[in-house]
C-alpha positions in Angstrom: -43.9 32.2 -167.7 -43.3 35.2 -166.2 -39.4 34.3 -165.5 -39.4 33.9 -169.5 -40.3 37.4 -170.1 -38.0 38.7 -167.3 -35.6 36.8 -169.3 -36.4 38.3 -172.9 -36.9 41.7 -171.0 -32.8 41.6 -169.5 -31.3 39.9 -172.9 -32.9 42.3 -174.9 -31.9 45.4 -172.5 -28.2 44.0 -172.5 -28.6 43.6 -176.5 -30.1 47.4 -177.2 -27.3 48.2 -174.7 -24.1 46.3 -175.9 -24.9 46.7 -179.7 -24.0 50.2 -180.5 -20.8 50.2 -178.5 -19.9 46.7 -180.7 -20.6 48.4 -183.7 -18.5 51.8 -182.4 -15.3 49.0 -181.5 -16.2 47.3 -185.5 -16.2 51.0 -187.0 -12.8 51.9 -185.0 -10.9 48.5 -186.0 -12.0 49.1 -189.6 -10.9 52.5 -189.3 -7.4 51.3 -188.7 -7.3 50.6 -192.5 -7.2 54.1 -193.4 -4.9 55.7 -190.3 -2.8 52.8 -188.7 0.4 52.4 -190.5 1.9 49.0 -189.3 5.2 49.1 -190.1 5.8 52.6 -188.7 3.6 51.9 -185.7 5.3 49.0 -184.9 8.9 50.5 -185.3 8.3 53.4 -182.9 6.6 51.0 -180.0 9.1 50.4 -177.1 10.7 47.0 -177.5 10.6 46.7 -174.0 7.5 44.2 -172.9 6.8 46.2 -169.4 6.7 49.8 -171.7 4.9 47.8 -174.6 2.5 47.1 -172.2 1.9 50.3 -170.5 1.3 51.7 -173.8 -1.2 49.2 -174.9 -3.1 49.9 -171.9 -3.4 53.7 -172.3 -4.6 53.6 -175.6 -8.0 53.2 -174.1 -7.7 57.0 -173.8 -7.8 57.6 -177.7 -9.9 53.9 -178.5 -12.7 55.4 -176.1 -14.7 51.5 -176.3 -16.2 49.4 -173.9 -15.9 45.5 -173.4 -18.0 45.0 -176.7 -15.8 47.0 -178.5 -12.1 46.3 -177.4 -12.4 43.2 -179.1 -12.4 44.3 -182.6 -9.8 46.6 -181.7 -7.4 44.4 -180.0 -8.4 41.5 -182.9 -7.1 44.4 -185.9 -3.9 45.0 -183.1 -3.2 41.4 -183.5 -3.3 41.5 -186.9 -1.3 44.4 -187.8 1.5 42.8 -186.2 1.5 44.9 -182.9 3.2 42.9 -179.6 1.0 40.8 -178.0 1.8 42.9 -174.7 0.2 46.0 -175.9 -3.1 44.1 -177.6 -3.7 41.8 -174.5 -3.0 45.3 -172.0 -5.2 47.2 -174.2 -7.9 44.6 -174.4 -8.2 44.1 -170.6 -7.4 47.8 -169.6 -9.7 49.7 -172.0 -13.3 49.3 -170.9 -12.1 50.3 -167.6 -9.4 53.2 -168.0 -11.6 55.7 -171.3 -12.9 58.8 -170.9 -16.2 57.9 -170.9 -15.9 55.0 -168.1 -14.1 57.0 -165.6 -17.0 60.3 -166.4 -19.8 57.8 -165.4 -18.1 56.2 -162.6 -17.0 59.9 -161.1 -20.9 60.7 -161.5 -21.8 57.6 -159.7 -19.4 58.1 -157.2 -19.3 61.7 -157.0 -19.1 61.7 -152.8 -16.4 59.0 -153.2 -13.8 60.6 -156.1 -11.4 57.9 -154.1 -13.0 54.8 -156.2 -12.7 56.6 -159.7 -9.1 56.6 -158.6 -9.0 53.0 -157.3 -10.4 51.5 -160.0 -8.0 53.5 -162.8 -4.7 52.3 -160.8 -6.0 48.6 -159.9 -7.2 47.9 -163.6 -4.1 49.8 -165.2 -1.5 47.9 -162.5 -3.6 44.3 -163.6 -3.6 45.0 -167.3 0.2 45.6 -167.5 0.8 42.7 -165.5 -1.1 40.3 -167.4 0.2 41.9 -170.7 4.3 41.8 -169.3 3.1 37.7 -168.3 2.3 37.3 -172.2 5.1 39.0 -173.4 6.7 36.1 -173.3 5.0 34.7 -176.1 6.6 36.4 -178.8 4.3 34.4 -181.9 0.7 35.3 -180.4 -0.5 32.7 -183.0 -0.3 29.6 -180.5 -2.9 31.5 -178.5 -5.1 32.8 -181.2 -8.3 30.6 -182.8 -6.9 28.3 -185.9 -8.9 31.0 -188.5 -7.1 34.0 -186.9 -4.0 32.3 -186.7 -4.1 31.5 -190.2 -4.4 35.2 -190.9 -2.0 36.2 -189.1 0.5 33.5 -191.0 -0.7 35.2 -194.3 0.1 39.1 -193.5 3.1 38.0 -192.0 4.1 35.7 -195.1 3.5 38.8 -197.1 5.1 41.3 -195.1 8.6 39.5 -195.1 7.8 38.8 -199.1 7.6 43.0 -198.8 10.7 43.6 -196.6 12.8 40.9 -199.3 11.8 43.2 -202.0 14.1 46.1 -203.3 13.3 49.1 -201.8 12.9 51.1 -204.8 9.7 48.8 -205.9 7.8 49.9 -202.8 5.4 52.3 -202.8 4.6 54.4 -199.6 1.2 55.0 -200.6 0.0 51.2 -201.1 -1.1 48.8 -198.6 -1.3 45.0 -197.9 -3.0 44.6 -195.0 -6.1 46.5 -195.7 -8.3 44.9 -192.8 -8.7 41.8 -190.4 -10.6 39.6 -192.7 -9.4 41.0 -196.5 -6.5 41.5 -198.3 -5.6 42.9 -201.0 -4.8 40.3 -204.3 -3.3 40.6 -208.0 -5.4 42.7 -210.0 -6.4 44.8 -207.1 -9.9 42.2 -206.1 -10.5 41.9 -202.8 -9.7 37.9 -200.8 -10.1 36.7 -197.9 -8.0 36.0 -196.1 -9.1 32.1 -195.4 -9.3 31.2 -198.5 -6.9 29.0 -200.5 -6.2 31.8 -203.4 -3.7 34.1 -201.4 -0.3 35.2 -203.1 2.6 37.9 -203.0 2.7 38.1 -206.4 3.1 41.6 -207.7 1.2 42.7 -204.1 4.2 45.6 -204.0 2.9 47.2 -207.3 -1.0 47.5 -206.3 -2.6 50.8 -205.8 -5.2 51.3 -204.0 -7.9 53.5 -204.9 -10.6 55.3 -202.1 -13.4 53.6 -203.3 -11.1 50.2 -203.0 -11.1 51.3 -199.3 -14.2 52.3 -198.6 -15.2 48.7 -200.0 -13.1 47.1 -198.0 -14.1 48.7 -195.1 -17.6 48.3 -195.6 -16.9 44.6 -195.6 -15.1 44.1 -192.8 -17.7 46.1 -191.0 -20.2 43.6 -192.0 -17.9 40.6 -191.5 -17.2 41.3 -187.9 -20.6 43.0 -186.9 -21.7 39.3 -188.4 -19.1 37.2 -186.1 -19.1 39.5 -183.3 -22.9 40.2 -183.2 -23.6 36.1 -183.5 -22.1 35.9 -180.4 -22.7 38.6 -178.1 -26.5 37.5 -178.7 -25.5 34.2 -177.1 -23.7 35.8 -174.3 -26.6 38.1 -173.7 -28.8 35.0 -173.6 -26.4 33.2 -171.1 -25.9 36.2 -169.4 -29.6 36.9 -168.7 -30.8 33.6 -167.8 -28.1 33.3 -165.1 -29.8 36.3 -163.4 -33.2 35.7 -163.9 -33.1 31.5 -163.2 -30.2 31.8 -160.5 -31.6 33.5 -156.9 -30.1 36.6 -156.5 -30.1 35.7 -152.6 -27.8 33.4 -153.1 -25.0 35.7 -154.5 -26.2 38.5 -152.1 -26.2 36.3 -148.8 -22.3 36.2 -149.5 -21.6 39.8 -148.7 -21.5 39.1 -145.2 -17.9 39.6 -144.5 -15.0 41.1 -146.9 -13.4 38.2 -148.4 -17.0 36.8 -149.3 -18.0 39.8 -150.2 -15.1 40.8 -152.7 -16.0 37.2 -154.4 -19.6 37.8 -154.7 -19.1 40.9 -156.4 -16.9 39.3 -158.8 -19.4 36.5 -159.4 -22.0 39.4 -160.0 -19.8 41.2 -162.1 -18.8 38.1 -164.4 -22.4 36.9 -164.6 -24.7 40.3 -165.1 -21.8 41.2 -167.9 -23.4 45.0 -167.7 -21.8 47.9 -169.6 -18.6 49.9 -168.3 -20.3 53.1 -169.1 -22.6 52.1 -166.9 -21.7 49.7 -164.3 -20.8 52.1 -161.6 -24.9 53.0 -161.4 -25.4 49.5 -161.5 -23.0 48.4 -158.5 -23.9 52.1 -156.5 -27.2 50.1 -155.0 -25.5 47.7 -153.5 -22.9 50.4 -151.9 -25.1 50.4 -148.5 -24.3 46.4 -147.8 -21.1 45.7 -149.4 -17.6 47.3 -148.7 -15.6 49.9 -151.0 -13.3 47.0 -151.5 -16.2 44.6 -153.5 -17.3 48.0 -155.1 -13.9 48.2 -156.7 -13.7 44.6 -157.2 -16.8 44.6 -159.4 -15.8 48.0 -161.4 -12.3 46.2 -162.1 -13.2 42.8 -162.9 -16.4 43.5 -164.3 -15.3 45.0 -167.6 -12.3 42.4 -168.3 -14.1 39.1 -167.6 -17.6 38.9 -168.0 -19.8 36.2 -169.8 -20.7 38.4 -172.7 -17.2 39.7 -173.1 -15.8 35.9 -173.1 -18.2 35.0 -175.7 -16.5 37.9 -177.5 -12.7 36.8 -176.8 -13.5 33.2 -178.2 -13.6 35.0 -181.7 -9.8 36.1 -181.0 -8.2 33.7 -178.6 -8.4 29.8 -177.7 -10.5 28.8 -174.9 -7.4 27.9 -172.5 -5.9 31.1 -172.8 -9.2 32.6 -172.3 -9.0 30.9 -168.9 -5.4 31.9 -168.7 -6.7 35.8 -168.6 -9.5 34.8 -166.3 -7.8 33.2 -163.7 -4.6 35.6 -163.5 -7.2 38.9 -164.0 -9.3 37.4 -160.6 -6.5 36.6 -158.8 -4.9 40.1 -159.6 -8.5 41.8 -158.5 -8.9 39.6 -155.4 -5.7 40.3 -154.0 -5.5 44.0 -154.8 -8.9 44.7 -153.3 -8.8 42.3 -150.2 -5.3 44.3 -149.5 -7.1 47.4 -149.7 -9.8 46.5 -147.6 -7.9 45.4 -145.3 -5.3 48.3 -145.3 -8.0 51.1 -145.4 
């Protein structure tokens, strides 16, 4: 019994502590309905897959979200059309490498600045890597779930329908893709997007008032707070009956030497699935028995791959490319921080 309530006690501290980031990552990918432009966006991105990808991963610096809220970021990248380099870099790169992240972790750390710097260049150098690897997928919608890639089908159905049109019946103030789970119809009503009842009819001529775009924002708020939220409870679950049911000894008695060691901190990173803003407290107890190398292992792999944030990704992507990223992002981290131990 009292495992149970150790149990409630960690999934509800990971719930109180993961929701209001989620909901910050929701409010910023609805946002994108009022500021992002598409089009213009897309036009001025490198075409380059290496630059596309640096990019992607720096815009952690202005989307300021932790692995709860990337998703619905890099979900609303997909979906306005940006290259699968810069949403896949920015997804992986931007719970590590914010403001906010790299504050904490310099607090944590504030005897050893070296692993605020360690963990910036490791996670940036693995994010680009991964995201120049699936450049090479121009059409992201082989590796996106069947709903998402139905979406994606639509807006980009409707956007060549807009580019076909004569330029003078465009109007620079209107626009189709008004968020990740609406669009935009005939008559100005709001449809979603997996529905049956989609057209480009007459989409060119639709104005759209502010109270059309607060309404839609409002609903995809609650649409993705509603998928998103569904399953970060599960992950929290999963996630806290792993570390109450499973002996922390046995994770622990792995540390011995650095190779072990770098893999048990990944395993403890993957499994507690603790916040980037405040992992680096977390992982600072164990800094008297494990090497700066598994420190650094568990503040870079930690905050791409973790069991709450895959719970999360399988709302975007399929599960094999979910094990794609989680193979190539642990690889990346292993060798990166078994060099460095070794080296330093």
């Amino acid at each position: 019994m009292t495992q149970i309530y150790s149990a409630f006690t960690l999934f509800t501290s990971l719930l109180v502590e993961a929701m209001p980031f989620l909901l910050i990552g929701v409010l910023l990918s609805s946002s994108l309905i009022f500021f992002m432009d598409e089009n213009t966006l897309i036009t001025k991105l490198p075409k380059n897959p290496f630059f596309g990808a640096i990019i992607g991963s720096i815009f952690g610096f202005f989307f300021p979200v932790c692995e709860c809220g990337n998703v619905p970021v890099a979900r609303q990248f997909l979906l306005k059309g940006l290259p699968t380099s810069v949403a896949i870099s920015f997804l992986l790169a931007a719970p590590a490498v914010n403001p906010i992240v790299l504050w904490s972790t310099y607090v944590a750390f504030r005897g050893q600045p070296h692993i605020v710097w360690l963990r910036i260049t490791f996670s940036l150098i693995i994010a680009i890597t991964i995201g120049c690897i699936f450049s090479f997928q121009s059409d992201p919608r082989p590796l996106l779930k069947p709903i998402l890639a139905k979406r994606l089908t639509v807006l980009m159905n409707i956007n060549e329908a807009e580019k076909s049109c004569p330029k003078q019946t465009k109007v620079k103030e209107y626009s189709l893709l008004q968020s990740g789970s609406f669009i935009l119809g005939e008559e100005g009503k709001t449809i979603k997007m997996d529905e049956n009842l989609l057209t480009t009819k007459n989409t060119n001529n639709i104005k759209i008032s502010g109270w059309q775009k607060w309404d839609l924002f409002i609903n995809n708020v609650q649409i993705e707070l509603r998928e998103l939220g569904g399953i970060l409870i599960l992950g929290s679950a999963i996630a806290a009956s792993i570390q109450v049911f499973v002996p922390r000894e046995i994770i622990l008695n792995l540390g011995q030497d650095t190779i072990t060691s770098i893999v048990a901190m990944m395993i403890l990173a993957a499994v507690v699935s603790i916040c980037s803003t405040v992992d680096s407290f977390f992982v600072l107890s164990f800094a008297s028995t494990f090497t700066t190398g598994s420190l650094v292992a568990f503040l870079v792999f930690g905050p791409m791959i973790d069991i709450k944030g895959i719970g999360l990704m399988l709302s975007i992507f399929k599960p094999k490319m979910i094990i794609y990223l989680t193979a190539i992002a642990a690889q990346l981290t292993f060798i990166f921080t078994l060099s460095y131990s070794y080296l330093f």
